[in-house]
N, C-alpha and C positions, 0 to 999 in steps of 0.2 A: 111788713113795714115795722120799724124798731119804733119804741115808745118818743125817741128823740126825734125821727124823721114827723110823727105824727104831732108833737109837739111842733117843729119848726112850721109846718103843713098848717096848722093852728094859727100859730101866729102871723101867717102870712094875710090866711084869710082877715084876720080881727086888725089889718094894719096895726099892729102892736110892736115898734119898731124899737123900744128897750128889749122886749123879750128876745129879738131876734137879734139883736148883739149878743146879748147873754147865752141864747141858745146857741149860734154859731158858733161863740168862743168854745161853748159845752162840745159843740162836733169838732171843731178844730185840737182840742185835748184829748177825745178818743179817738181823733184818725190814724191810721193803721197807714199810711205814706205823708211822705214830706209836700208831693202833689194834692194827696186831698187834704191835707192842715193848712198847704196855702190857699187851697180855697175856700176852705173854710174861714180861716182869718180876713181872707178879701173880704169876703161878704162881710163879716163880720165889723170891718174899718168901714166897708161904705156907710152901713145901716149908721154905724156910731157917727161918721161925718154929718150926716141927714140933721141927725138932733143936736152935733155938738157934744155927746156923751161924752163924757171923762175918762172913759177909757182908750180915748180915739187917738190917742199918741202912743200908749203902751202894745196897744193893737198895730201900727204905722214902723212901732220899733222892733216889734216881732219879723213885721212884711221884711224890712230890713235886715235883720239879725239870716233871715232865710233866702237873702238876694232875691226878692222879687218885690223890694220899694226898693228906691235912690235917696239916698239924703237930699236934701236940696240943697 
C-alpha cells in the first residue's frame, strides 16, 4: 500500500472530508490513466460538494474538460 492510499484509508476513517478532496485531487495528479484521474476527481467533486469546498467548481470543470461532467 503506497503512503497516499494509506493516507486516503486515514481519512476515510477520521470522516475528515477536506483531507479527502485534497487527497483525491493528490491521486487524481499522480494517476497513471485518464480512467483512474477521472476517478479520482469524481470522488474528489463529490467529497468537495458535501462541504461546499471551493474547489468544487475547478474540480466539476476538470470532470468536464475530460468528458465525464455535462455543463448544465
Amino acid at each position: 500500500m503506497s503512503d497516499l492510499d494509506a493516507q486516503l484509508l486515514a481519512a476515510h476513517e477520521a470522516h475528515d472530508v477536506p483531507a479527502l478532496v485534497a487527497l483525491y485531487r493528490q491521486a487524481a495528479a499522480a494517476a497513471d490513466s485518464d480512467d483512474a484521474r477521472g476517478f479520482y476527481l469524481t470522488h474528489a467533486h463529490v467529497f468537495a460538494l458535501e462541504i461546499n469546498h471551493p474547489d468544487a467548481t475547478s474540480l466539476r470543470d476538470a470532470l468536464i474538460e475530460m468528458g465525464r461532467e455535462t455543463e448544465l
